[in-house]
C-alpha positions, 0 to 999 in steps of 0.5 A, spaced: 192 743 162 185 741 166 181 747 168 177 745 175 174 747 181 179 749 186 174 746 192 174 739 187 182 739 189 183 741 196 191 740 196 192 746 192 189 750 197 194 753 200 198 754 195 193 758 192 192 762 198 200 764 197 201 765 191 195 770 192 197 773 198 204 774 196 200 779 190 195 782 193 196 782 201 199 789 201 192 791 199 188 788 205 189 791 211 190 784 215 190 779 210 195 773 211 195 766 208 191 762 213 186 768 212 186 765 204 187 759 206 179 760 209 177 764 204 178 758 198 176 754 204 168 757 202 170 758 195 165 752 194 160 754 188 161 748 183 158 752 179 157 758 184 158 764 187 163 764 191 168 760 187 175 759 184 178 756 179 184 752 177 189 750 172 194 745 173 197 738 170 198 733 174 201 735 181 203 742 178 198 748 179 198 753 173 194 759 175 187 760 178 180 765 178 175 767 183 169 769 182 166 773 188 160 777 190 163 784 190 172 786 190 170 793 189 167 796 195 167 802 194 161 800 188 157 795 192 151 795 188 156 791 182 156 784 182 160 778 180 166 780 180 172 775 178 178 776 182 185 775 184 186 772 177 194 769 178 198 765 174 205 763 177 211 766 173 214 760 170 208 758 167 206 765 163 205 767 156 202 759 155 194 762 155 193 760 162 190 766 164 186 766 158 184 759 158 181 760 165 178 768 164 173 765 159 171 758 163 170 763 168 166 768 163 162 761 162 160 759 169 156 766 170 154 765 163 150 758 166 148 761 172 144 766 168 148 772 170 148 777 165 155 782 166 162 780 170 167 785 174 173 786 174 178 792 176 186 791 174 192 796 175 197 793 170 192 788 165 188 792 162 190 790 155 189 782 157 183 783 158 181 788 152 184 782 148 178 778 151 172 783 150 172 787 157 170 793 156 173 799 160 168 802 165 171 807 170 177 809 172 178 808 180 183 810 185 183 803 190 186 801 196 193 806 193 192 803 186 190 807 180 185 800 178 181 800 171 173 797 173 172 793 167 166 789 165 163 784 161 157 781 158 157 774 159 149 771 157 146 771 149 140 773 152 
């Protein structure tokens, strides 16, 4: 399995964009795939912010992860976030998601930055498995979400 920066593999753009549509667009007034498809079109840090990762094997497309400047507006002053962490079903239970959770906890790291976000509605095991530490219990766009963050620098 390859873990890579999505803007090294445009092709995969558009399924990115569905595959997290189909999940989340419920939750974004407006939202639609060609939106995303846009959005990962900008996801462009190499490494930065924003950005996304994949992992994939050959033409098959795993999972992905982005890490975005904020994904909780109701706390603007918390930044990065990792976001719309997906791996499709068929390739669950593998250490997808874990594999690209903490090549996106060693990107922040490189970058300097000191502690990541993230919120989850039905996650929260996965990533306390990884080391988050549970912040704050919200009430989101209709869903009950735990803030999560992480340390991410030795320093």
């Amino acid at each position: 399995m390859i873990i890579a920066y999505l803007a090294d593999y445009p092709q995969h753009i558009p399924t990115v964009a569905a595959r997290t549509y189909g999940e989340w667009g419920h939750l974004n007034e407006g939202d639609s795939v060609e939106r995303r498809i846009t959005r990962f079109q900008s996801h462009t840090g190499r490494p930065g912010i924003p950005m996304t990762l994949i992992a994939f094997e050959g033409e098959t497309l795993y999972g992905s992860a982005s890490l975005v400047v904020n994904d909780l507006t109701s706390h603007p002053h918390l930044t990065p976030f990792m976001a719309s962490v997906f791996v499709a079903p068929e390739y669950r239970r593998r250490g997808v998601a874990t594999a690209l959770v903490l090549q996106a906890i060693a990107t922040i790291g490189e970058l300097g930055i000191e502690t990541l976000y993230l919120i989850t509605h039905d996650q929260q095991q996965l990533y306390k498995n990884l080391g988050w530490i549970p912040v704050e219990e919200i009430h989101y766009r209709g869903e009950d979400v735990t803030l999560m963050k992480i340390r991410c620098t030795t320093s």
